[in-house]
C-alpha positions in Angstrom: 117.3 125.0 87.1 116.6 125.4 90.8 114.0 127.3 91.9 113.8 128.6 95.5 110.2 127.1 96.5 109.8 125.9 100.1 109.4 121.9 100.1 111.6 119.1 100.9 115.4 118.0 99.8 118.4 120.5 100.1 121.3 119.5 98.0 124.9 119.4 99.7 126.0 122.5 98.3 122.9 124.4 100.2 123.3 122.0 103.4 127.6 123.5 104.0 126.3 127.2 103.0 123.6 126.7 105.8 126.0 125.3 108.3 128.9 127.9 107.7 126.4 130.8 108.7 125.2 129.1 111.6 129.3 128.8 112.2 129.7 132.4 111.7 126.4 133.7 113.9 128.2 131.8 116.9 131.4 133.2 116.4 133.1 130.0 115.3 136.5 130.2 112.7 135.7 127.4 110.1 138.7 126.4 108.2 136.7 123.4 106.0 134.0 121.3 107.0 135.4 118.1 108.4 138.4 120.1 110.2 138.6 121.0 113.9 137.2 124.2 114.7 137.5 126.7 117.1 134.4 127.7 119.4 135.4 130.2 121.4 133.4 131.0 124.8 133.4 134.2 126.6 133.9 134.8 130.2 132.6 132.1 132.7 128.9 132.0 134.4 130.3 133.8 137.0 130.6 136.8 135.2 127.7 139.0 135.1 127.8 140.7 131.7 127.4 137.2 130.1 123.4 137.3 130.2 124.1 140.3 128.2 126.4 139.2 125.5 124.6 138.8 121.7 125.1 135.8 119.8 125.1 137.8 116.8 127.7 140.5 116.8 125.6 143.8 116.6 126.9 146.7 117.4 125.6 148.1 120.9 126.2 150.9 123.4 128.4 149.4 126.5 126.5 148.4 129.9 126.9 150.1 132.8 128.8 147.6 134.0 131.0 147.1 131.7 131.5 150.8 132.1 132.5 149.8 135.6 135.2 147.6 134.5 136.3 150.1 132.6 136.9 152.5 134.8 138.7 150.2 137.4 141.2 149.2 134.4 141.7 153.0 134.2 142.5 153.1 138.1 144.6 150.2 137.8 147.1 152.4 135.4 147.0 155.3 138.2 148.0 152.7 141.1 152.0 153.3 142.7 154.7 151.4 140.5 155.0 148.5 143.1 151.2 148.1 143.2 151.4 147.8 139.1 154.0 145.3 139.1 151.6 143.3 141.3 149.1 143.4 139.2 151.3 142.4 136.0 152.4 139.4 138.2 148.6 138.2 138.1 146.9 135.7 135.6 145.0 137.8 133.1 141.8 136.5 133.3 141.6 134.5 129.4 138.7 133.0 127.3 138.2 130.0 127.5 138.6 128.0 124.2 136.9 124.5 122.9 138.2 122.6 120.1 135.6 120.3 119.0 135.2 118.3 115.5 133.0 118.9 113.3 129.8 116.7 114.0 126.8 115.8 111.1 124.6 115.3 114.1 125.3 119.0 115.2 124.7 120.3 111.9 121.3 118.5 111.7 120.0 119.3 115.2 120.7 123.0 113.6 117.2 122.3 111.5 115.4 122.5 114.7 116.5 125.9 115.6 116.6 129.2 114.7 118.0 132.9 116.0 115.6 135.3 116.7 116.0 138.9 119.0 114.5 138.5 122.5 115.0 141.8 124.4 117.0 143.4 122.4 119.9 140.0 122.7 120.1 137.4 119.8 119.0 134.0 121.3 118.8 130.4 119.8 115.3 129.5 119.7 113.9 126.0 120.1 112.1 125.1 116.6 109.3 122.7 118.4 108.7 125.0 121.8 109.8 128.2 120.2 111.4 128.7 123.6 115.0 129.6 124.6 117.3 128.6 127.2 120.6 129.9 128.6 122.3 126.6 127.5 121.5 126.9 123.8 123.1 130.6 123.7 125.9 129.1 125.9 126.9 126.3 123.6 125.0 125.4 120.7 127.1 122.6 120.4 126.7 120.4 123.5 129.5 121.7 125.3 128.5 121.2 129.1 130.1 124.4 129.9 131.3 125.7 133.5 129.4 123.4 136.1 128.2 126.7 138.2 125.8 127.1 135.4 122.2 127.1 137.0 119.5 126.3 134.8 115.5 126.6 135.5 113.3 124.0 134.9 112.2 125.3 132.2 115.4 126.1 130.4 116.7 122.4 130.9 113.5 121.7 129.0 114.1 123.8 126.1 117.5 122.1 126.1 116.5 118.5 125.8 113.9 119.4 123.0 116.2 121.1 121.0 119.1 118.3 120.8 117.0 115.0 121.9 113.4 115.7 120.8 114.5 117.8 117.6 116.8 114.6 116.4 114.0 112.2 117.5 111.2 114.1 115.1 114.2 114.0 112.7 114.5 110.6 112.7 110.7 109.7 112.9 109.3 112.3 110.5 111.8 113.2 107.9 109.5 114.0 105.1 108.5 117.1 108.2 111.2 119.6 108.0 111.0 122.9 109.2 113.4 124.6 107.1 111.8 125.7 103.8 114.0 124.2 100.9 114.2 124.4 97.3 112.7 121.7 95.1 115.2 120.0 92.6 114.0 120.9 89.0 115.6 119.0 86.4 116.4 120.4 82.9 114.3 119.3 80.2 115.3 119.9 76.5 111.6 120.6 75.9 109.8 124.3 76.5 106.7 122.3 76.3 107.1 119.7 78.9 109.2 122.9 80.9 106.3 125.2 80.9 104.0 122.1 82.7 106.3 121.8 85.2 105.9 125.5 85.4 102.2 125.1 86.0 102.1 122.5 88.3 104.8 124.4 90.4 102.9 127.9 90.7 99.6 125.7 91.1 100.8 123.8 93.9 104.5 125.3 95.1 104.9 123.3 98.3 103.3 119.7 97.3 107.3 118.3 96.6 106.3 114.6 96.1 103.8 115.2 93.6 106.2 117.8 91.5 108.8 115.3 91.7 106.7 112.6 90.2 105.2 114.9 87.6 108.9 115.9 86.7 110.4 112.4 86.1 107.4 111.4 84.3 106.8 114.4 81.5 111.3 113.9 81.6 110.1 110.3 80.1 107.3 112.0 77.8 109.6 114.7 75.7 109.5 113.0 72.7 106.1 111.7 73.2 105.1 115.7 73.9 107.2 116.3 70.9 105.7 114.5 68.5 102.2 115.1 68.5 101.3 118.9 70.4 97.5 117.4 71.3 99.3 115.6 74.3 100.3 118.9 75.9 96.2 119.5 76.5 95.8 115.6 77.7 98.8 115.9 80.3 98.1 119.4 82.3 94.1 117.9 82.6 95.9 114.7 84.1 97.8 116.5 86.6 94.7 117.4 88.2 92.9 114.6 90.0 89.1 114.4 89.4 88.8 114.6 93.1 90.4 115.2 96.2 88.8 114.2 99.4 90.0 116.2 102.8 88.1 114.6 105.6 88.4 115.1 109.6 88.9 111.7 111.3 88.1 112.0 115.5 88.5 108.8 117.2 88.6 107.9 120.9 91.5 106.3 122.6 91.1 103.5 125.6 91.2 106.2 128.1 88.1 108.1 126.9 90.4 111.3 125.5 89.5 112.4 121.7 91.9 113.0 119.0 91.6 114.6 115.7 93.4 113.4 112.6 93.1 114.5 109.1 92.0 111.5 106.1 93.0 111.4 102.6 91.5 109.9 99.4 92.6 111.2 95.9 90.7 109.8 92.7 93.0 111.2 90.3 91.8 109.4 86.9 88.9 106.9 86.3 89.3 107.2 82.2 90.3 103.6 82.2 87.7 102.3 85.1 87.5 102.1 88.6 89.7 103.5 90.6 92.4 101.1 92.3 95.0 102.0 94.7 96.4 102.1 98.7 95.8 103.2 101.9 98.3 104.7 103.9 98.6 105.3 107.8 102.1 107.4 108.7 102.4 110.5 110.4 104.1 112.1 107.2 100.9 111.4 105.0 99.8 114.6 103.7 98.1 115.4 100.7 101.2 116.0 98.6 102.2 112.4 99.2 98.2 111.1 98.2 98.3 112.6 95.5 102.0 111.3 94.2 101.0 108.3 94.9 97.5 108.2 93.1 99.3 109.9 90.3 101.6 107.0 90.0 99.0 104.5 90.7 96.9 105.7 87.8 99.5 105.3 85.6 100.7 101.6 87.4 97.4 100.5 86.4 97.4 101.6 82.8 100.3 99.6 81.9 99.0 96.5 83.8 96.5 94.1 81.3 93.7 95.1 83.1 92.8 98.9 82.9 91.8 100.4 85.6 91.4 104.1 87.0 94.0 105.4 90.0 93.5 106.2 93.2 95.3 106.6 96.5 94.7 107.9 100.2 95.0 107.5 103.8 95.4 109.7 107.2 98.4 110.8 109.2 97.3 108.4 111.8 100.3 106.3 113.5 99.0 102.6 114.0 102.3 102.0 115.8 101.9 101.6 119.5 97.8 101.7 119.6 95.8 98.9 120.5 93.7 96.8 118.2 90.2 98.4 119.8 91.9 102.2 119.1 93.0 101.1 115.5 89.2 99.7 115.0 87.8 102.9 116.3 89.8 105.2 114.0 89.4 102.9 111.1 85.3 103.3 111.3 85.5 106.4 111.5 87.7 107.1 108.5 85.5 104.8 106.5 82.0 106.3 108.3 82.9 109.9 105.9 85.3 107.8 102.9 82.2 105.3 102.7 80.2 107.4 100.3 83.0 107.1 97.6 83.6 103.4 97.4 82.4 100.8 95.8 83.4 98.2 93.1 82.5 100.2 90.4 83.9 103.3 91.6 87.1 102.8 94.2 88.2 100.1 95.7 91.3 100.4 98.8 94.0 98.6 99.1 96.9 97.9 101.9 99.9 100.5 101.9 102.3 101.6 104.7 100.6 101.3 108.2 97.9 99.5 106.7 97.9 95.7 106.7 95.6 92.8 107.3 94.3 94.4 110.5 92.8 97.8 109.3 91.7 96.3 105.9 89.6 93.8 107.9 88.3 96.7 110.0 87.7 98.8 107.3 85.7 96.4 105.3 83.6 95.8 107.8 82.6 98.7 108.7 82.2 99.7 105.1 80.2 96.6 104.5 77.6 97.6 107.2 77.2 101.3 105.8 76.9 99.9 102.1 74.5 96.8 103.9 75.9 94.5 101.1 79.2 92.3 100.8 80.0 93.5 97.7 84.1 93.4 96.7 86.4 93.0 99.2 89.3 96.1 99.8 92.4 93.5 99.7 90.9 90.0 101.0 94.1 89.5 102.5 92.4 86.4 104.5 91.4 83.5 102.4 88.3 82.6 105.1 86.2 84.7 104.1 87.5 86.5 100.7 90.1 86.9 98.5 93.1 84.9 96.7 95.6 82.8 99.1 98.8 85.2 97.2 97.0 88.3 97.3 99.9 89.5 100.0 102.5 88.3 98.3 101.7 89.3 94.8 103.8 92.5 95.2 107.0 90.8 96.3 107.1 87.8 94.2 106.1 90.2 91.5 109.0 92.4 92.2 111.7 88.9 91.7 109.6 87.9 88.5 110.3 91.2 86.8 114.1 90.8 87.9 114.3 87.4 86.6 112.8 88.9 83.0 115.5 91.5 83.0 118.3 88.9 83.9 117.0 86.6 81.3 117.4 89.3 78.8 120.9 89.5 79.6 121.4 85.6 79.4 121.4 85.8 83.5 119.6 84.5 86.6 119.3 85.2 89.4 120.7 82.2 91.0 123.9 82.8 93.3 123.4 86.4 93.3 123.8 88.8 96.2 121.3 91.2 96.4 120.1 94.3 98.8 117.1 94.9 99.9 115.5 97.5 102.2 112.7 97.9 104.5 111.3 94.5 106.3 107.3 95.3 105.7 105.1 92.9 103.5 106.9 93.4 100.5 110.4 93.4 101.8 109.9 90.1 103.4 107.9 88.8 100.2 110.6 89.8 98.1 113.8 87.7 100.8 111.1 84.4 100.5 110.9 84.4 96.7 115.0 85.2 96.2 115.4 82.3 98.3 113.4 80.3 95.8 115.4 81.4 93.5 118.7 80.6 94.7 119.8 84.3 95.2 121.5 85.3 98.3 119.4 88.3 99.9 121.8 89.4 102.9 119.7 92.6 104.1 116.8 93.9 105.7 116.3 97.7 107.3 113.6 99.8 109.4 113.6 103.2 110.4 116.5 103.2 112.7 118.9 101.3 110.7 119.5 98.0 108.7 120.6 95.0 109.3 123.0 92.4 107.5 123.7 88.9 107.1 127.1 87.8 105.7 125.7 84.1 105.2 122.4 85.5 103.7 118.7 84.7 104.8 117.0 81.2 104.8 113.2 80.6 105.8 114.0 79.9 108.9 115.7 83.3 109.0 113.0 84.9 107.4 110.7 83.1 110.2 112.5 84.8 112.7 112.6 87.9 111.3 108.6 87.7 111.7 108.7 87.1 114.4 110.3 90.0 115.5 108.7 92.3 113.5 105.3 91.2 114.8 106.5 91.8 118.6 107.4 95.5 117.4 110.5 94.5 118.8 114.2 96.1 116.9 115.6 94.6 114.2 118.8 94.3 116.4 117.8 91.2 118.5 118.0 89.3 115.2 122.1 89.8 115.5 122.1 88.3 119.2 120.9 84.9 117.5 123.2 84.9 114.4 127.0 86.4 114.8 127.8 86.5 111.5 124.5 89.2 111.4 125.4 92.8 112.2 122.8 95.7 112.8 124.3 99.0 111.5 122.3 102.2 113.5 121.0 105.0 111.5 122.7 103.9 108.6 121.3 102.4 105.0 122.2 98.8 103.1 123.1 100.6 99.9 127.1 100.3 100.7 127.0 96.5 100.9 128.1 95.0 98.0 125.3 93.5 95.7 124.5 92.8 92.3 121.2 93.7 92.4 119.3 95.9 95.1 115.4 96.2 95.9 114.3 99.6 97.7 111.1 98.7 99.4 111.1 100.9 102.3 109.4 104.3 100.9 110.0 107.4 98.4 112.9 108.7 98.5 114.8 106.5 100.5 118.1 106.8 97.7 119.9 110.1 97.5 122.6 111.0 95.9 125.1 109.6 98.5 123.3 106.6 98.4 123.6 106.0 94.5 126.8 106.6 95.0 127.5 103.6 97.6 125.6 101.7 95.3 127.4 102.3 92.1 130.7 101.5 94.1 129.0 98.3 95.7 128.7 96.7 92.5 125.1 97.2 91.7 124.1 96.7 88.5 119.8 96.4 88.5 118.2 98.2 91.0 114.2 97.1 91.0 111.9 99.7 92.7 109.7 98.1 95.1 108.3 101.4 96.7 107.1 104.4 94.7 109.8 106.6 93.6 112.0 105.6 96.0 115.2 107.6 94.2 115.7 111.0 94.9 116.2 112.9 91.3 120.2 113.5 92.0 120.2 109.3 92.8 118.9 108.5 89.2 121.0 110.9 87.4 124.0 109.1 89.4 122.5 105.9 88.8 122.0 106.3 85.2 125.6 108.1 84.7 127.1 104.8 86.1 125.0 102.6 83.5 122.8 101.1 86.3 119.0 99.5 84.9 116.8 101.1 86.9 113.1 98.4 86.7 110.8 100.8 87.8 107.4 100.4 90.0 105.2 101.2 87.5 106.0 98.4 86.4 107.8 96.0 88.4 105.1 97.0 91.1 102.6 96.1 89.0 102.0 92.7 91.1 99.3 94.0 93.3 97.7 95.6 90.5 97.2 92.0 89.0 96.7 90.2 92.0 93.6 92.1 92.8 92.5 92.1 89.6 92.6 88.3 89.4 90.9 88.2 92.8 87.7 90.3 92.1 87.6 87.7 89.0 87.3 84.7 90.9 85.1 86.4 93.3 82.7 86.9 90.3 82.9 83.4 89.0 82.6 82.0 92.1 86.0 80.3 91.6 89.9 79.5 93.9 92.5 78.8 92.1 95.5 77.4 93.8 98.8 78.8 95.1 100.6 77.9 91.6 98.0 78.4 89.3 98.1 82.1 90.8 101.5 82.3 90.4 101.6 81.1 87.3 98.9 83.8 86.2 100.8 86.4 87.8 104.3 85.0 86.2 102.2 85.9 82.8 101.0 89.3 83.7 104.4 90.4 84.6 105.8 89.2 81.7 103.3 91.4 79.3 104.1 94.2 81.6 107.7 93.8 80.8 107.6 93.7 76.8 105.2 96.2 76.7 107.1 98.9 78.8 110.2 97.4 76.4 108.2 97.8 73.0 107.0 101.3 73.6 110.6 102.6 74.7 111.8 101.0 71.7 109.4 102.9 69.8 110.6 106.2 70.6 114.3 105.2 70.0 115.2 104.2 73.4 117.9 101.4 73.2 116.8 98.3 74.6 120.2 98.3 76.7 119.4 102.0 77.8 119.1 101.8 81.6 116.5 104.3 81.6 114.7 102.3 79.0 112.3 100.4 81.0 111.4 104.0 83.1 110.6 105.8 79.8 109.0 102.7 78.2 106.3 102.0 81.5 105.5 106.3 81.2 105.3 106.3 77.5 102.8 103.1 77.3 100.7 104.2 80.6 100.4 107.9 79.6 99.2 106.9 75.5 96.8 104.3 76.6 94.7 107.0 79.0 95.6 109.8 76.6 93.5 107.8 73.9 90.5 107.2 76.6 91.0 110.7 77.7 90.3 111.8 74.2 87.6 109.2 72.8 85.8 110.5 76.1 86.0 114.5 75.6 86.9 116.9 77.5 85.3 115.7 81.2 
């Protein structure tokens, strides 16, 4: 069922209707997409009338000028035989025509721009100025046209928004699209779990993360929902968060100018106990996103051992290209209003996109001399003065632990394997050190402009390196000037290198349907989600058509859960374990993680073998263990 609510994701069907009406309002003849077309332009600059030709082709009353014309074509036919046979002799004056191949790159600028009646004349509007200029009704697609075309300032302007600015925001902000697009509503075989979807979509229409998440997870419940009706009540009072905190941030840059961003923090269940879960600093964060990501944190922490409530939160502030004493600024004042809500026994932040060992450290302190007591550290990410010495790489080396439990399973290891993985934060780079260790061959990495591949695979050295770079902000590319047999691949994704097993730990949605495709023809046969939700809907229905296992991170994620879990213990007891002893601790946790996502899928009839097992499993056990505190507690 698709339903046409603005949001986020437009299938491929939607994306070739959209682009053959675009074709048509410019008057181009589209035989299929992929072939040449014809754009054909009418008469050059240096005719007049062509300020006053419409885009769209709307009947009008002709100028007087081209009344003109009309009448010296009528002369023309009165002129002496000899003059007309001049005449004849002369070049008609002919359209020009342009034969240009269909280009993706068009297609997408065509998101930033829209046609809209200026005057009385169709023009193509700029989407981010909401200005037009005479080169976007000239040709819309990049055609430099006659050279006697004079352009104003301001027009040249318009024009390098709409094709360079519009693909940069494209590329930076892609969860930010203008166009309103349908959400992707999968069919479940259950009215019951249909009609909650139906709730949650008239109740919040445009928040697409969160309804996606809510979708795959009651698509896991149906025979839970089925079984016992009481669970219909229990699940539509989860979907509501017990509180959602909106908050303005101001801060003040290093040349004395104030900006204004907006904070997030979403305490969406504390039936099981404090709430636990990340911070996140992107320009995309908006409160759909904090409150996907608290709902899946809530139910990430149920199916860990120790129960605990969810949370999750942050602030479209961009970290990326500020200084340390503007980060330190904005991060006091985001804690000065979030202050009031923390604490050990209430919620306790942790690092997520944006935020690392920086802003946690500049959080906590500032929280610390509000609360005027050093009571539980956020993610005591440096051993000095608190916290575990694997806290940061619990999440990773989680991530391997869970594969190597799946492999196991099958009688397999991970040793000698070629695997995939995305993204090159914390995780990423956690997740290439522990492969290593393994004897897997991890041969990718990827940021936001494109990935990058080894054909010999990463080493620690490599992975050194890659640090390096990374903490120079400088591009992923300079790693291929040091190693030839390394190639970096521009705006482009590692899913269509061939792997056995792939990690996604870039961010949600990172797989669509074109994606699990590469993947499925790549060889893949485990994929183990290291970011929330990282598959688009279309992707898992590929994926689990093609018989891939899908780990989820619910509960292959479920690393950081423990980690800080195991840290606030030690804390308490005044203890510090080692390096291995934490691993080993950790090695443990996963490993009751795994059966008990395994034992509650088997226990709705899920075959063990089933690659959506695990997925249904880690929902099924999560959602029954708050459903019974949920009801032992009433209805709060």
């Amino acid at each position: 069922m698709l339903l046409p609510v603005g949001g986020l994701g437009m299938n491929s069907t939607m994306d070739d209707m959209n682009l053959i009406q675009q074709a048509q309002r410019h008057h181009l003849v589209v035989r299929e997409l992929g072939e040449e077309i014809d754009l054909e332009i009418g008469p050059g600059d240096d005719d007049p009338s062509f300020a006053n030709n419409p885009l769209i082709g709307d009947p009008r009353e002709p100028s007087a000028e081209e009344h003109d014309q009309n009448k010296q074509m009528g002369m023309v036919s009165q002129l002496p035989n000899d003059d007309q046979d001049m005449s004849k002799t002369q070049p008609a004056k002919r359209k020009k025509k342009v034969v240009k191949r269909w280009r993706e790159e068009w297609a997408d600028t065509y998101k930033w721009a829209y046609v809209d009646v200026k005057e009385g004349t169709a023009r193509i509007f700029c989407s981010v100025c909401r200005e037009y200029g005479r080169k976007h009704r000239r040709n819309p697609y990049g055609n430099e046209g006659s050279r006697n075309m004079q352009m104003s300032a301001l027009e040249e302007h318009n024009n390098s928004l709409l094709h360079k600015e519009a693909l940069r925001l494209q590329m930076a902000s892609k969860d930010k699209i203008i166009a309103d697009k349908p959400i992707y509503v999968k069919a479940l075989m259950s009215k019951t779990a249909g009609s909650i979807v139906e709730a949650a979509l008239k109740r919040d229409p445009h928040e697409i993360e969160f309804i996606q998440s809510v979708q795959e997870s009651l698509h896991a419940l149906e025979r839970v929902i089925a079984k016992n009706s009481h669970y219909v009540n229990i699940m539509e009072r989860l979907l509501e968060p017990e509180r959602m905190i909106v908050f303005r941030v101001p801060w003040v840059d290093d040349r004395g100018e104030t900006h204004v961003n907006r904070g997030f923090r979403v305490q969406f269940s504390q039936a099981l106990g404090p709430c636990r879960g990340g911070l996140r600093f992107h320009p995309s964060m908006n409160l759909s996103i904090a409150k996907f990501l608290g709902f899946e944190q809530t139910l990430k922490n149920a199916l860990s051992p120790y129960k605990l409530g969810g949370a999750a939160g942050g602030s479209d502030f961009d970290p990326k290209g500020k200084s340390d004493n503007e980060i330190m600024r904005f991060c006091q004042s985001f804690m000065n209003e979030i202050h009031r809500y923390l604490g050990p026994d209430k919620d306790l932040p942790s690092e997520e996109m944006g935020v690392g060992t920086r802003e946690m450290g500049y959080l906590f302190g500032q929280y610390r001399r509000l609360a005027g007591h050093f009571q539980g550290s956020f993610t005591g990410p440096r051993i000095f003065w608190s916290g575990s010495s694997l806290r940061t790489e619990a999440t990773g080396y989680g991530l391997v632990f869970f594969a190597q439990l799946i492999l196991a399973d099958m009688n397999k290891e991970l040793k000698g394997l070629r695997c995939v993985v995305s993204g090159s934060g914390k995780i990423a780079m956690h997740v290439l050190e522990k492969l290593i260790a393994y004897g897997a061959i991890p041969v990718s990495v990827s940021d936001a402009k494109g990935y990058l591949v080894d054909e010999d695979g990463f080493d620690y050295m490599k992975i050194s390196f890659l640090r390096d770079i990374k903490s120079q902000q400088r591009s992923l590319r300079d790693y291929s000037k040091t190693y030839a047999r390394s190639k970096y691949y521009d705006e482009a994704k590692p899913w269509n290198e061939r792997c056995d097993v792939a990690f996604p730990c870039a961010s949600q949605n990172e797989i669509d349907q074109s994606d699990a495709i590469n993947l499925v023809n790549s060889g893949c046969r485990i994929l183990v989600e290291g970011s929330n939700m990282p598959c688009t809907p279309e992707a898992v229905d590929v994926l689990k058509k093609a018989n891939v296992l899908i780990a989820p991170a619910m509960a292959a994620g479920a690393g950081g859960v423990v980690a800080g879990e195991l840290e606030l213990n030690q804390e308490c007891n005044m203890v510090h374990w080692s390096p291995e002893d934490f691993e080993s601790k950790l090695q443990e946790a996963m490993k009751q993680t795994y059966q008990r996502a395994l034992k509650a899928a088997t226990d709705f009839g899920y075959q063990k073998e089933s690659p959506e097992a695990l997925v249904h499993g880690a929902v099924i056990s999560s959602f029954l263990t708050i459903a019974q505190a949920m009801t032992d507690q009433g209805c709060v």
